[in-house]
C-alpha positions as CSV (number, residue, x, y, z in Angstrom):
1,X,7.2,96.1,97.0
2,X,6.1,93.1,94.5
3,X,3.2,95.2,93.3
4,X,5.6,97.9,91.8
5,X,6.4,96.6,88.7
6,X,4.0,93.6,87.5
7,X,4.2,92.4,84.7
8,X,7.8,93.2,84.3
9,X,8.8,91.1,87.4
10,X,7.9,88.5,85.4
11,X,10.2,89.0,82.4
12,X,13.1,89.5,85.2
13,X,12.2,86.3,86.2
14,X,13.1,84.3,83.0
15,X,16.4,86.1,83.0
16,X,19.6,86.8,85.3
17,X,20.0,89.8,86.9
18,X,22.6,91.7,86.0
19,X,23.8,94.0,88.4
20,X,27.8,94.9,89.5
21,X,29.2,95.7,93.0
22,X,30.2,99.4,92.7
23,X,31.7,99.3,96.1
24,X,31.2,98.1,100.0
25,X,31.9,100.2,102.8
26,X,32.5,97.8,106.1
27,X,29.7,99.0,109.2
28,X,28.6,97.4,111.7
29,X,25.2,98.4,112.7
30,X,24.4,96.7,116.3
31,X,20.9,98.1,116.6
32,X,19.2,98.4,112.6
33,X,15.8,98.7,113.6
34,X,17.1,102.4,114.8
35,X,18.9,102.9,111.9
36,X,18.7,105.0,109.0
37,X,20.6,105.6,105.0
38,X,19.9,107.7,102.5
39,X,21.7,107.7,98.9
40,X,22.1,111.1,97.3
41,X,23.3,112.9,94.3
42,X,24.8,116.5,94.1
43,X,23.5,117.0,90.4
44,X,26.0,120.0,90.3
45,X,29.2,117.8,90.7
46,X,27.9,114.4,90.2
47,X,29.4,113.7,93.4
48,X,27.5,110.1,95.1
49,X,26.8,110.6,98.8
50,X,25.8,108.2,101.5
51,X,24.6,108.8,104.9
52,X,24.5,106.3,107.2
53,X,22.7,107.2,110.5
54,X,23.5,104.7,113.5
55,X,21.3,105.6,116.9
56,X,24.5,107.4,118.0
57,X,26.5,108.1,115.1
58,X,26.4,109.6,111.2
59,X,28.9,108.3,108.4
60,X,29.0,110.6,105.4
61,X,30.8,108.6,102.9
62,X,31.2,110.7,99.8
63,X,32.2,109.1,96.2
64,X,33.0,110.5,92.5
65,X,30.9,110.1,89.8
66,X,32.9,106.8,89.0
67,X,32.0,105.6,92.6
68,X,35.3,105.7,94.1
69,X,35.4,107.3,98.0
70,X,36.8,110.5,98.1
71,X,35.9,111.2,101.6
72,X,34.6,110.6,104.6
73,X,33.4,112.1,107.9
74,X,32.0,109.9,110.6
75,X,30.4,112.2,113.4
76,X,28.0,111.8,116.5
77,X,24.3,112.4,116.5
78,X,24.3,115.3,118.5
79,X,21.0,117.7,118.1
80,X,18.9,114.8,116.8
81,X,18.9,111.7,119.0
82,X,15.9,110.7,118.1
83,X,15.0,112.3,115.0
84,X,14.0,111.2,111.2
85,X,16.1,111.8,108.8
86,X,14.0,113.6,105.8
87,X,16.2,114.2,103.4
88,X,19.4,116.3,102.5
89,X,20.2,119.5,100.1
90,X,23.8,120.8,98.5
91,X,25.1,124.5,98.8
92,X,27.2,125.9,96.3
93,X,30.5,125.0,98.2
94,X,29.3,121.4,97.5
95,X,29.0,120.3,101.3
96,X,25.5,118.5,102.2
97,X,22.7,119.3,105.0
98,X,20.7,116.9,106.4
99,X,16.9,117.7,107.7
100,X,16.1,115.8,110.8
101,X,12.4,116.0,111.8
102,X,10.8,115.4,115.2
103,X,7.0,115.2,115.2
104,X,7.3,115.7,119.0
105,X,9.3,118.9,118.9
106,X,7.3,120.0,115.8
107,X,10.9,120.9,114.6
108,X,13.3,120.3,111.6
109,X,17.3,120.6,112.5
110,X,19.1,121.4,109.5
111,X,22.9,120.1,110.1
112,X,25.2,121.2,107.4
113,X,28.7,119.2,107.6
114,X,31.4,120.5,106.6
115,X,33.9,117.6,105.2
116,X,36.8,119.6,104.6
117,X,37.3,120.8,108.3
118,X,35.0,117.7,109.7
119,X,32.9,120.3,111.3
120,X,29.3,121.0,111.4
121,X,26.9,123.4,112.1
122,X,23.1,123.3,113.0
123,X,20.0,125.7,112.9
124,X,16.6,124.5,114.2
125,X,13.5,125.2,112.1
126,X,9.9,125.7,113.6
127,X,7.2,123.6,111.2
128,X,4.0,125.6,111.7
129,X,1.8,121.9,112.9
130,X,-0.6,123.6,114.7
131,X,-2.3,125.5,111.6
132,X,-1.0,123.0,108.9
133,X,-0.1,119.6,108.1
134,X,2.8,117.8,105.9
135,X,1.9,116.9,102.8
136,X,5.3,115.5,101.2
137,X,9.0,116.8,101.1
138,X,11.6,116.2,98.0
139,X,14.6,116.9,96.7
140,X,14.8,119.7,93.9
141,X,17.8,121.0,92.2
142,X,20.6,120.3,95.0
143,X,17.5,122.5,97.3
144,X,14.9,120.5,99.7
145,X,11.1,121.2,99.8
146,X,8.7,121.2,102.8
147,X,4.5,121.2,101.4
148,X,2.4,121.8,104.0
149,X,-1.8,122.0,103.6
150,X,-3.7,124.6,105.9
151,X,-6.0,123.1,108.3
152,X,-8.2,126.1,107.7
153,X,-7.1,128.4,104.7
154,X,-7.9,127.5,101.4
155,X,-3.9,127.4,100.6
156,X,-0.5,125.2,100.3
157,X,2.7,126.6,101.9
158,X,6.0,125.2,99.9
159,X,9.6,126.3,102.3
160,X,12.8,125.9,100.0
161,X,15.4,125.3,101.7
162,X,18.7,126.9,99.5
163,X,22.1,127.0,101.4
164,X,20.9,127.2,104.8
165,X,18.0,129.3,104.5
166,X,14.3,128.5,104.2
167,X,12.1,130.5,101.8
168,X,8.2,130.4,102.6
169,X,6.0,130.3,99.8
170,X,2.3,131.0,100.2
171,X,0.0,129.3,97.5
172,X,-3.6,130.8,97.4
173,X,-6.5,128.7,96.0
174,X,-8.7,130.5,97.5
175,X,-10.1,132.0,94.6
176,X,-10.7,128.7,92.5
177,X,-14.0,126.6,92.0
178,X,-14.0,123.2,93.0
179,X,-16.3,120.2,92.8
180,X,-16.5,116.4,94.0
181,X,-17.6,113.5,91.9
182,X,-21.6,114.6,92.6
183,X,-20.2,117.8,90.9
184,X,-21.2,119.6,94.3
185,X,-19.6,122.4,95.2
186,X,-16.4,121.6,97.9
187,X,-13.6,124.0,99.0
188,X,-10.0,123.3,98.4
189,X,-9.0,121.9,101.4
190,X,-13.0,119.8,101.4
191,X,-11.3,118.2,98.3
192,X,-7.8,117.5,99.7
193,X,-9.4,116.1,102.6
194,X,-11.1,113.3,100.8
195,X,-8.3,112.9,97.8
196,X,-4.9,113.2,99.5
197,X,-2.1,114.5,97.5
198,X,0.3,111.6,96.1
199,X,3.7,113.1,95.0
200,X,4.7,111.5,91.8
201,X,8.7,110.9,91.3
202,X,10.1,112.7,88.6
203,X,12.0,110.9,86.1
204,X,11.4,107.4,87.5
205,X,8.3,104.8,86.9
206,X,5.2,105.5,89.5
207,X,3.2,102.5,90.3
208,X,-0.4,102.2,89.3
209,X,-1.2,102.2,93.2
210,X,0.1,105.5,93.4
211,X,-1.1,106.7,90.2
212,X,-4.6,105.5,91.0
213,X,-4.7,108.7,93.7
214,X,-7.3,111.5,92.6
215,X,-5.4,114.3,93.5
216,X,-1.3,114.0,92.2
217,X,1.5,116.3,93.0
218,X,4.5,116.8,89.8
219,X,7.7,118.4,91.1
220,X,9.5,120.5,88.3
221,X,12.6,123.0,88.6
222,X,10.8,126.0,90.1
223,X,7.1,124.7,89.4
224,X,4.9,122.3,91.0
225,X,1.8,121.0,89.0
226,X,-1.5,119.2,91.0
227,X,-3.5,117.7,89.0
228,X,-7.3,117.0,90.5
229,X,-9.4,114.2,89.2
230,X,-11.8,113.8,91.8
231,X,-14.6,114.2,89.3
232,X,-15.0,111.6,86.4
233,X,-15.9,114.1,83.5
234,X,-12.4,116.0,83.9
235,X,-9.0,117.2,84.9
236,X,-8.5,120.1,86.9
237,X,-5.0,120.8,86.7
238,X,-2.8,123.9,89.0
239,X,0.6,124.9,87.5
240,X,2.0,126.9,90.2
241,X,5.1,128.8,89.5
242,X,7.4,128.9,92.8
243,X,9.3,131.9,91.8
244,X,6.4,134.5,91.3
245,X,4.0,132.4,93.1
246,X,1.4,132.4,90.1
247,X,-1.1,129.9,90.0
248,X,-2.5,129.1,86.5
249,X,-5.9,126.6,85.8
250,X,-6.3,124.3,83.3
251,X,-9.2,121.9,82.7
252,X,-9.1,119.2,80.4
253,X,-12.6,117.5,79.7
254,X,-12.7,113.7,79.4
255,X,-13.7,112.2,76.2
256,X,-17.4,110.7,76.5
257,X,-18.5,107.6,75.9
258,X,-21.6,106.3,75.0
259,X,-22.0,105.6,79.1
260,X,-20.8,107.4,81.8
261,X,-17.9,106.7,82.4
262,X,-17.4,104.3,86.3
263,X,-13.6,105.9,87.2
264,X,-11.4,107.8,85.6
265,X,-8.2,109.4,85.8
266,X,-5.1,111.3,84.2
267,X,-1.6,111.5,84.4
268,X,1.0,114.4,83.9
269,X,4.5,113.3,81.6
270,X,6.3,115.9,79.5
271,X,3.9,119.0,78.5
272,X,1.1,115.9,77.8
273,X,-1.8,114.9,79.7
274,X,-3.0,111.1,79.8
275,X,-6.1,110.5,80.4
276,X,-8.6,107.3,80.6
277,X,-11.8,107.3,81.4
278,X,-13.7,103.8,82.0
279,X,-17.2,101.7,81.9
280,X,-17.9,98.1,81.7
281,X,-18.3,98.6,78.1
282,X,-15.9,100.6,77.1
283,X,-12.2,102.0,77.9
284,X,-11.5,105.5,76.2
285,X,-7.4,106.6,76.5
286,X,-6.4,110.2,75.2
287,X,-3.2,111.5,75.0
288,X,-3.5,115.7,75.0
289,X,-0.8,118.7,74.2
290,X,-0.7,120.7,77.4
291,X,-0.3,124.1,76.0
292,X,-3.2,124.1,73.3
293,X,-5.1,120.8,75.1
294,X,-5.4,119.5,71.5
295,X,-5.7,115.7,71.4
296,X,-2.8,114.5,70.2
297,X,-3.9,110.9,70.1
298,X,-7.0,109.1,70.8
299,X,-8.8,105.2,71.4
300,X,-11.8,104.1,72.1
301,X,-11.5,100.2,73.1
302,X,-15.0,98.3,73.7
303,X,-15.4,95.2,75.6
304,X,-15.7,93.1,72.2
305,X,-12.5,95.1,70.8
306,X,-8.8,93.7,70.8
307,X,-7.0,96.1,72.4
308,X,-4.3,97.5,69.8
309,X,-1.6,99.2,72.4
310,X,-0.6,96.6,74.5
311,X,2.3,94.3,75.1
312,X,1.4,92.5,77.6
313,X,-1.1,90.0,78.6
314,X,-4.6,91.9,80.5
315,X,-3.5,90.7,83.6
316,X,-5.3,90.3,87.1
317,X,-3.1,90.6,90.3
318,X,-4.0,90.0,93.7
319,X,-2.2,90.3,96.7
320,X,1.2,89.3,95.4
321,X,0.4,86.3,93.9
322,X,1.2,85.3,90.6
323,X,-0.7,87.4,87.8
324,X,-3.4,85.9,86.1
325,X,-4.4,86.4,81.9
326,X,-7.7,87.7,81.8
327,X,-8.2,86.8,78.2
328,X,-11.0,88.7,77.0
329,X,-11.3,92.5,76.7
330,X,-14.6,92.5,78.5
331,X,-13.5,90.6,81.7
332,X,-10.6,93.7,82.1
333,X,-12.9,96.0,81.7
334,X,-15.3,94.3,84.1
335,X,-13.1,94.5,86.7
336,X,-11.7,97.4,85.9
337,X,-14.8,99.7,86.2
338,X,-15.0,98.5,89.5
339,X,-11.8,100.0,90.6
340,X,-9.7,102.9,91.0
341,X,-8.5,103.1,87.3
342,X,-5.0,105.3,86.7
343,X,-2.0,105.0,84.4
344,X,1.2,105.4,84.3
345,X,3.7,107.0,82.2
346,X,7.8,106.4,82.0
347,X,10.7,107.5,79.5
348,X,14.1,105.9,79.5
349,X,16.8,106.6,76.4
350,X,14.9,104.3,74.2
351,X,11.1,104.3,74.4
352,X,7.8,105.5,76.6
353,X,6.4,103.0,79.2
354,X,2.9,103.3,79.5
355,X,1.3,101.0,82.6
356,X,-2.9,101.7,82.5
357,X,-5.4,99.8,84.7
358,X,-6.9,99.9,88.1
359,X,-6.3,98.9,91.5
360,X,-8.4,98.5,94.6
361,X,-9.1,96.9,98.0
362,X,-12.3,95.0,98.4
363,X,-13.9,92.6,101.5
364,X,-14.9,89.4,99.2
365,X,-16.5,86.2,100.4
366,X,-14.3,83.7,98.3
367,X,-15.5,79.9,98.5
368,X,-12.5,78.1,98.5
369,X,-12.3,74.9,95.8
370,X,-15.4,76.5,94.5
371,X,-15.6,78.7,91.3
372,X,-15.2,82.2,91.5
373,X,-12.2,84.7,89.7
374,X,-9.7,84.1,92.1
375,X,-9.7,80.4,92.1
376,X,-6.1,80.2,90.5
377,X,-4.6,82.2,93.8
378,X,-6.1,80.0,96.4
379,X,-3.7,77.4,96.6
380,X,-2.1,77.6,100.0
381,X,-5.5,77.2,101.8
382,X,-6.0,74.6,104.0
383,X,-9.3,73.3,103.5
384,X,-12.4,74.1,101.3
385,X,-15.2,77.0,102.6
386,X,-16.3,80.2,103.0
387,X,-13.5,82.8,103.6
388,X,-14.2,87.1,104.5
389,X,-10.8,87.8,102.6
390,X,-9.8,92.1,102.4
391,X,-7.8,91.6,99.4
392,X,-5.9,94.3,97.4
393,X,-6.1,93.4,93.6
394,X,-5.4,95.2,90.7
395,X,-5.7,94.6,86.9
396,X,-3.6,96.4,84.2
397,X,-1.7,95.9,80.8
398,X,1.5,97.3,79.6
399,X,2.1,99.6,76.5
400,X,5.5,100.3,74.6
401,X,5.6,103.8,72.6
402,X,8.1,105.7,70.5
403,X,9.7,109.1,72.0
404,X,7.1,110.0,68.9
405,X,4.2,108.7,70.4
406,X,3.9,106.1,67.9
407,X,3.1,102.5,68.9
408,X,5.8,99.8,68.7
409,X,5.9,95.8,69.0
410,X,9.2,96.5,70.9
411,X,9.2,93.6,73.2
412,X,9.0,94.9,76.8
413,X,12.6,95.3,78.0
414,X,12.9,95.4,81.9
415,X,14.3,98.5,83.5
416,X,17.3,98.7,86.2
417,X,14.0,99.3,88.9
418,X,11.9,96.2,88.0
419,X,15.6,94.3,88.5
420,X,16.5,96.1,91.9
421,X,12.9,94.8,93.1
422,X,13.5,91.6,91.7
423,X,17.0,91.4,93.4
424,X,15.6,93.0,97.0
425,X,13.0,90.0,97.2
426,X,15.5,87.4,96.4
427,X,17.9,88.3,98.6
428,X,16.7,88.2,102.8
429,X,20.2,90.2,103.9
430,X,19.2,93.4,102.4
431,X,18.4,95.9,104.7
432,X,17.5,99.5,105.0
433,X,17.3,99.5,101.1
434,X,17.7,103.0,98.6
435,X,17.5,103.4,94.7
436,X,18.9,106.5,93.1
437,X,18.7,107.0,89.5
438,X,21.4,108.5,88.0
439,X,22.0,109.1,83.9
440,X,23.0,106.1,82.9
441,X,22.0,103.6,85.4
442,X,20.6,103.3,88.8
443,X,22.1,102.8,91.8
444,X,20.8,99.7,94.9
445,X,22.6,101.2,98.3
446,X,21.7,99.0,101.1
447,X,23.1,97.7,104.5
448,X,24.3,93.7,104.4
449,X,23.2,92.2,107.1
450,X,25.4,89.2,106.7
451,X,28.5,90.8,105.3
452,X,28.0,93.9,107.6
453,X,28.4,96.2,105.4
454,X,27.2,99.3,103.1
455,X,26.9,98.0,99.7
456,X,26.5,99.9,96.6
457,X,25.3,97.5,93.1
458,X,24.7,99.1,89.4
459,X,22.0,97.8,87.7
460,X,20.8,98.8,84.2
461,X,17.7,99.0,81.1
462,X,17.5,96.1,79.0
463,X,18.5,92.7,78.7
464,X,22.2,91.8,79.6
């Protein structure tokens, strides 16, 4: 959870947290390690729900866009003893249902309550496991999506689920080329195999250990677009259209350098593609128009360069110790070509967020009181030697941009996420923890362990 936002922790460190108590519901949950919440949104009415799922009980609180409780139905958890909670849809009467999975059962029970007569009513949904797998599920629109990858056909299968009914949606890429990083001919689900699909979160800051993954899924209104970078010399990009089921390719060639290039990657934002491509030498970061996949901007940083976009320090992380200043240009890039490179891109009212660098996990035999490059996190060792260490560690620097995709000194402002982290690690009672994102500010639901209670805290952009 420390790894999230980097550098920014930092900045919320220096500063207080400001955050407000929206409201606190009183619940006493005896057995929490069987418990489950979930914050939600009905984007139609703006309407804030929480479900609170005790081991024998559900409490649907529901609140006004101002976050005052309107309702609330508090039911049993009959049909799903036992069962996840994936995640919820809207109909158009405004009442929520719940999808409760069991791996077991190979089953999803879709409960939909009704608050207004605090009734309910359930169907049971057969998730085709023995032909396919899950790949993710989200929330779309008020709707809720199933992906599922075929263990044998060359295809994806997207259900949305729309006021109690599921719609199956067959995506054929059967008919598409693919290669791996030795540019030798794989099939679709060869690829998928060896690159899992990441889901990127719409509208909210992915971190670079996500955005590092080869093979990332963007969730749109009605359109899903997977971007493939399993090979270093380009994006292949899918944008699949839910509602005809068309599948369109796109392929956008990295830039060369004057070597080839050690990882590379891209990421997807608002009808642009990112893309960096790295060597120990050099670092080359394009920034193309989607429709025409016209550069739109272009740098080509090398290791004896200052790097222009940045407003951070190059920074080393490991585990989740303090960062570290790399200093020079050619120690970032070092490092960096060893590692799974990716970036990532984020928009609030004011400016663009770009976070670019690399992460990975390597086995390292690290003499302690000795020099090597992670002297400075070694501290809490006991005694000097040789230690076999499996370390996650990840370098990266952060960028500010204009809406225009021009370059500012803005200093880096922290956003209401990199303060909800910062508060969830400071505070030990916080349990069972969700964000949601609203407009205007985001929203820390989480159960109190010491006040026993549901809580509900504002936090916002900027410094306050």
């Amino acid at each position: 959870m420390k790894q999230i936002f980097l550098f920014l922790s930092i900045i919320c460190s220096t500063v207080s947290i400001s955050q407000t108590v929206l409201t606190s519901y009183p619940i006493d949950l005896k057995n929490k390690m069987h418990s489950e919440t979930l914050n939600a949104e009905n984007t139609v009415t703006h309407d804030v729900f929480v479900f609170i799922a005790a081991p024998d009980s559900l409490s649907i609180l529901k609140y006004n866009s101002a976050i005052f409780l309107k309702d609330k139905f508090v039911t049993s958890r009959q049909f799903v003893e036992n069962k996840s909670l994936l995640g919820y849809s809207f109909s158009e009467d405004g009442n929520p249902t719940l999808y409760w999975f069991s791996e077991q059962e190979k089953s999803i029970i879709l409960i939909k309550y009704y608050l207004e007569t605090k009734t309910s009513r359930a169907l049971k949904f057969q998730v085709p496991l023995d032909e396919q797998s899950i790949i993710t599920y989200y929330q779309k629109d008020n709707n809720f999506y199933l992906l599922l990858k075929y263990k044998e056909k060359q295809a994806l299968t997207a259900f949305v689920f729309k006021n109690g009914m599921a719609e199956e949606k067959f995506l054929d890429f059967s008919s598409f080329t693919f290669r791996d990083r030795r540019t030798q001919q794989k099939t679709f689900n060869q690829i998928l195999n060896e690159n899992p699909i990441e889901k990127m979160d719409s509208g909210e800051y992915n971190p670079l250990f996500n955005v590092v993954a080869k093979s990332k899924l963007y969730t749109l209104p009605n359109r899903l677009i997977l971007t493939l970078d399993q090979s270093l010399r380009k994006t292949q990009l899918f944008d699949i259209n839910l509602d005809n089921l068309e599948i369109k390719e796109k392929t956008f060639i990295q830039t060369l350098g004057h070597k080839n290039a050690r990882t590379s990657n891209s990421f997807y934002h608002e009808n642009k593609l990112y893309q960096v491509n790295v060597n120990p030498d050099e670092l080359l970061f394009d920034i193309k128009d989607y429709n025409s996949g016209e550069i739109v901007k272009s740098f080509t940083v090398s290791k004896n360069d200052t790097i222009r976009f940045i407003n951070s320090p190059l920074l080393m992380q490991v585990e989740n110790r303090k960062p570290k200043d790399l200093k020079k240009t050619s120690k970032f890039l070092k490092e960096l070509s060893s590692l799974d490179a990716g970036l990532s891109v984020f928009k609030n009212k004011k400016n663009l967020f770009i976070t670019l660098g690399g992460s990975g996990r390597e086995s390292k035999a690290l003499f302690i009181n000795g020099y090597n490059m992670f002297d400075d996190f070694m501290g809490d060792f006991p005694s000097a030697g040789y230690y076999n260490l499996d370390t996650n560690y990840s370098v990266f620097f952060e960028s500010v941009w204009t809406k225009k995709l021009e370059f500012t000194q803005d200093s880096h402002e922290p956003l209401a996420a990199d303060k909800i982290y910062n508060f969830i690690d400071s505070h030990k009672e916080i349990f069972l923890p969700n964000i949601l994102k609203l407009n205007d500010y985001s929203i820390l639901g989480y159960y109190d362990m010491n006040a026993k209670a549901y809580i509900m805290r504002k936090f916002t952009d900027g410094f306050n």
